[in-house]
C-alpha atoms as one frame of an Amber mdcrd trajectory, in Angstrom:
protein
 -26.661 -50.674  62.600 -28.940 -49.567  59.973 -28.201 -49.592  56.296 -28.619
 -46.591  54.349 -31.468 -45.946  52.392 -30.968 -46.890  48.396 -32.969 -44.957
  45.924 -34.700 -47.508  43.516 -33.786 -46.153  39.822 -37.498 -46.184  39.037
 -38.437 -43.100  41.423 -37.739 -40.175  39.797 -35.539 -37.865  41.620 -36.143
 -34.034  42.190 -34.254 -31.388  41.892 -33.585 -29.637  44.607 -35.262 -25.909
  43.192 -37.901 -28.265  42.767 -39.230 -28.224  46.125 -38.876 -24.341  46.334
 -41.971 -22.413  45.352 -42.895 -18.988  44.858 -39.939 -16.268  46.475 -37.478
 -18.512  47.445 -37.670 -19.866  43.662 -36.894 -16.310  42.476 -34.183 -15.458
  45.298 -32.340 -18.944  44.258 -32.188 -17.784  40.627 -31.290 -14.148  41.535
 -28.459 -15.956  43.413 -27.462 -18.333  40.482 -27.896 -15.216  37.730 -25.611
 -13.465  40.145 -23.232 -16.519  40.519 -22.720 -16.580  36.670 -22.125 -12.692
  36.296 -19.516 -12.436  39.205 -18.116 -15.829  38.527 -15.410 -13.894  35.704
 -14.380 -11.497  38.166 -12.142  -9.112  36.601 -12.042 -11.063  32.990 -15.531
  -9.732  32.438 -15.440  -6.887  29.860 -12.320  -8.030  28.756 -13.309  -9.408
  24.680 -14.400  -5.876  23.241 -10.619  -4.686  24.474  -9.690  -7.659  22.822
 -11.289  -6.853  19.727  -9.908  -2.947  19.885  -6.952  -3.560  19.830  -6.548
  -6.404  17.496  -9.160  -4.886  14.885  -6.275  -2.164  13.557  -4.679  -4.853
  12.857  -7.208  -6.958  11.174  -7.852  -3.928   9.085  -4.330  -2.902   8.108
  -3.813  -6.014   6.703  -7.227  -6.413   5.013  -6.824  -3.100   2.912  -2.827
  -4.027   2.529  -4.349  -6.837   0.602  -6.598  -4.926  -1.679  -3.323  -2.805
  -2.302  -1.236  -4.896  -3.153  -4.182  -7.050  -5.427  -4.887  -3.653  -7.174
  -0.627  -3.639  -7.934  -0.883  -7.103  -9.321  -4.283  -5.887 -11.572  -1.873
  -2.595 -12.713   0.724  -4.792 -14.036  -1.578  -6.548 -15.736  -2.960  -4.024
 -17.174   0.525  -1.738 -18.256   1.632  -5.845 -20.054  -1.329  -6.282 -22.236
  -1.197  -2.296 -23.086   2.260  -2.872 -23.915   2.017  -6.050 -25.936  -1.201
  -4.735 -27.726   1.175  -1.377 -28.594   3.933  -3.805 -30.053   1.306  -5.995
 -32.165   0.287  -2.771 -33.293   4.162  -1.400 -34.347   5.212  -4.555 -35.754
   2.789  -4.906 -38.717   4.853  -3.939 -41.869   4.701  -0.810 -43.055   3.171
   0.497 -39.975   3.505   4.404 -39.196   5.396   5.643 -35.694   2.848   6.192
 -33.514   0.672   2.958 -33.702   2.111   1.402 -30.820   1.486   4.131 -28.591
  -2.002   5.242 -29.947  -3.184   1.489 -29.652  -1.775   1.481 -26.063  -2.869
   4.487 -25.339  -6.563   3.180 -26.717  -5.830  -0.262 -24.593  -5.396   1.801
 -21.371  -8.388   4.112 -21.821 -11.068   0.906 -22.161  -9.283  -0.670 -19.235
 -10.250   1.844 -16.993  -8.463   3.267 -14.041  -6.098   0.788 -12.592  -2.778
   2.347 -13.710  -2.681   6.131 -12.621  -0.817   8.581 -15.578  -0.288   6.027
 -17.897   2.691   6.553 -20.154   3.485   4.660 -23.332   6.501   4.631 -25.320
   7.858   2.754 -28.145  11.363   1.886 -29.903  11.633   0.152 -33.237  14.616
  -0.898 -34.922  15.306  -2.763 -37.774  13.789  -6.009 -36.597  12.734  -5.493
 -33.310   9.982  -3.646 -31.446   9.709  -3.022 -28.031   6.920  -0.989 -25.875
   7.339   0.082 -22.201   3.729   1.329 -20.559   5.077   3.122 -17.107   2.507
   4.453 -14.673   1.530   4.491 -10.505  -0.957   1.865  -9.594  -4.750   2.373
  -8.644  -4.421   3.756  -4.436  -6.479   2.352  -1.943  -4.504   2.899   0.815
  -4.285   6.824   0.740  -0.528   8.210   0.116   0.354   4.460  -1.112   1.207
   3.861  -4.627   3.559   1.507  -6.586   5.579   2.258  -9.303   4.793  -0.129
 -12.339   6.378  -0.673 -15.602   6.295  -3.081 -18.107   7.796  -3.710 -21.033
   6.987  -5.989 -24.654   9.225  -6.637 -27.271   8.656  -7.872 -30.743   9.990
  -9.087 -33.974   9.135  -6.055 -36.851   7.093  -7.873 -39.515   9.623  -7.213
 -43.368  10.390  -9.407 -46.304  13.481 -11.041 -46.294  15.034 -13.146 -48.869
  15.346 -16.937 -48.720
């Protein structure tokens, strides 16, 4: 019996395309381009259906977020308007419509993030309070939120020890 040959680890080994030359080089990668393209069989195609019909969703919930941000921004906006409208009431002596013309002022410079704006304000005796009601900013089209927002303060007076 014969022993098998053993390659010595210093010969360098050759690929097999390697002894191919000229047409039957191109033919063997026509074969392997064609291996990889049918290789998927009925998978291939299937990532841009993928992405159609998860991409509504990716997009509902991307502008729900800007809604409901813009909400949070509205809010914020109709509380300072309201608390700048009772700093304004509360100094003593001041006239009846100071709280609502400095919100009204407040809501003007902050631009349009709460839709029809409307301010009013109660004082009594010793308290002041100032509700700023309005419909936040839409991004979503036919989607707004109802926001109110109401300060209360203590009505500057003298008083006796």
């Amino acid at each position: 019996m014969t022993a098998p040959a053993v390659r010595s680890r210093c010969e360098p080994s050759r690929a097999p395309d390697a002894e191919r030359t000229g047409p039957a080089r191109l033919r063997a990668a026509g074969r392997a381009v064609h291996r990889r393209l049918t290789v998927g069989g009925t998978d291939r195609g299937a990532n841009p259906v993928e992405l159609a019909v998860v991409m509504p969703a990716v997009l509902l919930l991307l502008f729900g977020s800007v809604q409901i941000a813009t909400w949070f921004v509205a809010r914020s906006t109709a509380m300072h308007a309201a608390q700048s409208g009772v700093n304004a009431q509360r100094v003593l002596q001041a006239p009846a419509g100071a709280g609502e013309a400095r919100a009204g002022r407040f809501l003007s410079a902050a631009g349009d993030w709460l839709v029809g704006a409307k301010t009013t304000c109660a004082t009594t005796a010793t308290e002041v309070s100032c509700t700023v009601t309005g419909k936040s900013l839409s991004v979503i089209p036919a989607v707004r939120f109802e926001v109110r927002q109401t300060a209360h303060g203590t009505v500057e007076r003298w008083t006796n020890p």
